[in-house]
DOGUFI-925280 format. One line per 10 residues: number of its first residue (from 1); their letters; for each residue y, z, x of N, C-alpha, C, CB. Coordinates in Angstrom, 2 decimals. Atoms other than C-alpha are relative to their C-alpha. Glycine has a CB too. Example, Ala and Ser with C-alpha at 12.3 -4.5 7.8 and 13.67 -1.06 7.14 Angstrom:
2
1	as	-1.19/0.00/0.89/-4.50/7.80/12.30/1.20/0.00/0.90/0.03/1.25/-0.99  -1.19/-0.06/-0.82/-1.06/7.14/13.67/1.09/0.73/-0.77/0.46/-1.42/0.41
END
This chain:
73
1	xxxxxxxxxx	-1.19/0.79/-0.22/-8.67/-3.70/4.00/1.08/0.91/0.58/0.47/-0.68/-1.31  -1.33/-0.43/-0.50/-5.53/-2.61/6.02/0.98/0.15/-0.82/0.46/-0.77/0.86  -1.05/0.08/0.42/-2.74/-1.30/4.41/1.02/0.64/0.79/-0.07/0.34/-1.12  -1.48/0.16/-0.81/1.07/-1.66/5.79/0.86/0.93/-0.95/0.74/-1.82/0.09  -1.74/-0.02/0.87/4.09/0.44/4.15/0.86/-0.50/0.53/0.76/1.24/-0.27  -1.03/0.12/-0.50/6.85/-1.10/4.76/1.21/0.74/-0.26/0.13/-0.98/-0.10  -1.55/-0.96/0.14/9.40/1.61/4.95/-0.78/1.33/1.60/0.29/1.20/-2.59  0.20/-1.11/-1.12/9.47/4.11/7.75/0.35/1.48/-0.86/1.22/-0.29/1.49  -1.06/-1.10/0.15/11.13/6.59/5.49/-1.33/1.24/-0.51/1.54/-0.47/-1.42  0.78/-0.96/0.15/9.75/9.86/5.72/-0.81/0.36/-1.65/0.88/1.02/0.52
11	xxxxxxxxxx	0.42/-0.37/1.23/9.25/10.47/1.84/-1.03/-0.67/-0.41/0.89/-0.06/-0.87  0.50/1.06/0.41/7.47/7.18/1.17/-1.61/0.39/0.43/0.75/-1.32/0.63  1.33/-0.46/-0.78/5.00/8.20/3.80/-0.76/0.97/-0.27/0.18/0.29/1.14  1.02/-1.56/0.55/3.99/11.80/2.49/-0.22/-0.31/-1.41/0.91/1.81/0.06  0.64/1.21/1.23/3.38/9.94/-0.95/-1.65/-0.58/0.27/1.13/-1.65/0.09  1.46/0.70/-0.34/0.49/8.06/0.47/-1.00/0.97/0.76/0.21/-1.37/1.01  1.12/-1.11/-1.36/-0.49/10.87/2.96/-0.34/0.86/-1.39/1.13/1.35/1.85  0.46/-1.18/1.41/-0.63/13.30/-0.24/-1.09/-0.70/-0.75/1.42/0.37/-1.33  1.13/0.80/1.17/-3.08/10.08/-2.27/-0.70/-0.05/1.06/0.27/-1.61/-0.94  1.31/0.35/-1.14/-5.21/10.29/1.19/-0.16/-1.24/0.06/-1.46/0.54/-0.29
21	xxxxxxxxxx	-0.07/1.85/-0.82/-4.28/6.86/2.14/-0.09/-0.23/0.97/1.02/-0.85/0.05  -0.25/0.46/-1.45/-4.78/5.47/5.19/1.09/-0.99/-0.05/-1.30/-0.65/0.71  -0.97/1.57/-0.05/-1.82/2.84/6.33/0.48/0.43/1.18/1.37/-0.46/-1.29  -0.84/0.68/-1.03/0.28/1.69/8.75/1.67/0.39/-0.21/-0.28/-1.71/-0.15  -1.72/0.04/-0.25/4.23/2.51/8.66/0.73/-1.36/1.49/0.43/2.10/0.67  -1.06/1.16/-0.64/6.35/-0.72/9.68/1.36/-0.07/-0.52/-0.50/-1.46/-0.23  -1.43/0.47/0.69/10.01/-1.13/9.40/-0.08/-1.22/-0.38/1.23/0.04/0.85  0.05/1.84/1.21/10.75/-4.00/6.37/0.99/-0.60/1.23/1.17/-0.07/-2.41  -0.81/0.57/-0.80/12.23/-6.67/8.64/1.23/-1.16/-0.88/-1.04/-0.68/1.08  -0.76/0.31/1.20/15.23/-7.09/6.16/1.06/0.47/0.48/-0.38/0.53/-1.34
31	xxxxxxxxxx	-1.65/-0.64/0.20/19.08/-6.50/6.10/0.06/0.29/-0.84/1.18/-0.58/0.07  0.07/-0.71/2.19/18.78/-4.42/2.85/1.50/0.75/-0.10/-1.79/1.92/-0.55  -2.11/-0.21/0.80/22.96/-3.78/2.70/0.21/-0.92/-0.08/1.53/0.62/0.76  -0.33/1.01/0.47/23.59/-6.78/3.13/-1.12/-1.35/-1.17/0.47/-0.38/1.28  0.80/0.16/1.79/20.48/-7.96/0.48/0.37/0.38/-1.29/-1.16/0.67/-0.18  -0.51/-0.46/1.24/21.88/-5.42/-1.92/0.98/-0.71/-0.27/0.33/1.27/-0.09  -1.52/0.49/0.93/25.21/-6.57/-1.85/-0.21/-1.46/-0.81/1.55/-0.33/1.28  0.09/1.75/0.43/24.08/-10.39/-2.45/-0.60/-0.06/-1.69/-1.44/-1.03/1.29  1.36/-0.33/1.07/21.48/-9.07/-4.99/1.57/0.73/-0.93/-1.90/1.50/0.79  -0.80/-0.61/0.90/24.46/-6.65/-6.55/1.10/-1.35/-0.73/0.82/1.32/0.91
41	xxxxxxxxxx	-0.80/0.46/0.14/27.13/-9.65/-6.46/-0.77/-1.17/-0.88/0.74/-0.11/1.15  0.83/0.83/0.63/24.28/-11.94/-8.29/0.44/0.45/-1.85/-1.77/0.32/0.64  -0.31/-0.26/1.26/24.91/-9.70/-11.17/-1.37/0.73/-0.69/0.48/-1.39/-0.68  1.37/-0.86/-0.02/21.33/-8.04/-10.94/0.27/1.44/-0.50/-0.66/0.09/1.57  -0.06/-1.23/0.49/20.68/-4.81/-12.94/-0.81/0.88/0.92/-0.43/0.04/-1.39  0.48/-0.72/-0.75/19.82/-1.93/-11.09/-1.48/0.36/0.23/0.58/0.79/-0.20  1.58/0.00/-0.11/15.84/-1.89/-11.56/-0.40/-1.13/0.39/-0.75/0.29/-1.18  0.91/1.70/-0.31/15.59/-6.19/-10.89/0.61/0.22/1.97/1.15/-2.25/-1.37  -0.22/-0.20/-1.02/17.45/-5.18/-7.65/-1.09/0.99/0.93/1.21/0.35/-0.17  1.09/-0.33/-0.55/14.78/-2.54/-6.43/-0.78/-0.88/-0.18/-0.44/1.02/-0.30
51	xxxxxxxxxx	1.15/0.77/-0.19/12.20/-4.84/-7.15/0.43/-1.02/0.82/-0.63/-0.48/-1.20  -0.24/0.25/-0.55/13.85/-6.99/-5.44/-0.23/0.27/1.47/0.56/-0.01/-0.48  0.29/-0.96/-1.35/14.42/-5.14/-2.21/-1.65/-0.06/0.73/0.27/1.75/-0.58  1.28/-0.53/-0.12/10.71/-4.19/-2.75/-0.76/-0.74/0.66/-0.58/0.27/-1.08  0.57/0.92/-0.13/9.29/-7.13/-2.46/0.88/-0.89/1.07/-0.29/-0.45/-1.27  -0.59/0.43/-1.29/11.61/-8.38/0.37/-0.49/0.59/1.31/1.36/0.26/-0.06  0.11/-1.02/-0.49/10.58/-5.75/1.80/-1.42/-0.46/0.77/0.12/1.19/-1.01  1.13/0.16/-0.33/6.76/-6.36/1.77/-0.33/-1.48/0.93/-0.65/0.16/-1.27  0.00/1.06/-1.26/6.85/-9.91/2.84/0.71/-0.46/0.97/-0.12/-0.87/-0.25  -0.22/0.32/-1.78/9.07/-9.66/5.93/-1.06/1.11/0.80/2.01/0.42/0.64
61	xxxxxxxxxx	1.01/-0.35/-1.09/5.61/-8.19/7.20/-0.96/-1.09/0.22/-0.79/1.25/-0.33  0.81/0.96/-0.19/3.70/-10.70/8.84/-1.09/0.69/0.26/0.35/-0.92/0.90  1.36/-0.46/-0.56/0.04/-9.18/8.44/-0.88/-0.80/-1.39/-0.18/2.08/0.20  0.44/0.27/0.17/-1.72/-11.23/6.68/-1.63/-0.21/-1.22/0.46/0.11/0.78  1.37/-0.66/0.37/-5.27/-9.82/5.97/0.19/1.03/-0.25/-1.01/0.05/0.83  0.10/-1.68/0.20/-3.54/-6.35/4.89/0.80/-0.20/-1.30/0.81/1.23/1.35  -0.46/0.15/1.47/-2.35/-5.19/1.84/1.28/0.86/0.47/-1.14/0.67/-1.42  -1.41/-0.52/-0.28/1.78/-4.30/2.43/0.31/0.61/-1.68/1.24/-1.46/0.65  -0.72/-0.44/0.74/3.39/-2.30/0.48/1.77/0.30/0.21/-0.74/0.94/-0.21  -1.46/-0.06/-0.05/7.41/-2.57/-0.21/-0.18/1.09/-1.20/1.00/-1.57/-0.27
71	xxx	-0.52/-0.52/0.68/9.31/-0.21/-1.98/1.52/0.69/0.01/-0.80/0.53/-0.13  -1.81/-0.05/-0.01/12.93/0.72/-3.33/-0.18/0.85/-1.01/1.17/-1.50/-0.36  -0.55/-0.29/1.07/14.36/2.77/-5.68/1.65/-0.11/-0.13/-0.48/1.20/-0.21
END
């Protein structure tokens, strides 16, 4: 199966390269300042907000048949 990260960010990526992952790097197709703030002004605690994010994250990838991965801290 295909797997997607969705994050470009360098750290995320040497994570998976270090567990000998194969994947894909895609930018999350998200406004994540203006998510946080909506998510912060909700009244969200700082760990339901990464997950949040996270998972915003993963499904603005349209792939389907792959396994995405979001992530936040």
């Amino acid at each position: 199966m295909k797997m997607i990260l969705a994050s470009l960010s360098t750290a995320r990526r040497s994570m998976l390269e270090a567990a000998g992952l194969q994947f894909e790097a895609r930018s999350a197709l998200i406004n994540e300042a203006a998510s946080k703030a909506g998510l912060k002004s909700d009244g969200l605690a700082a760990h339901a907000i990464a997950k949040a994010l996270a998972e915003m994250k993963a499904l603005s990838i349209d792939a389907p048949k792959a396994l995405v991965i979001g992530s936040d801290q």
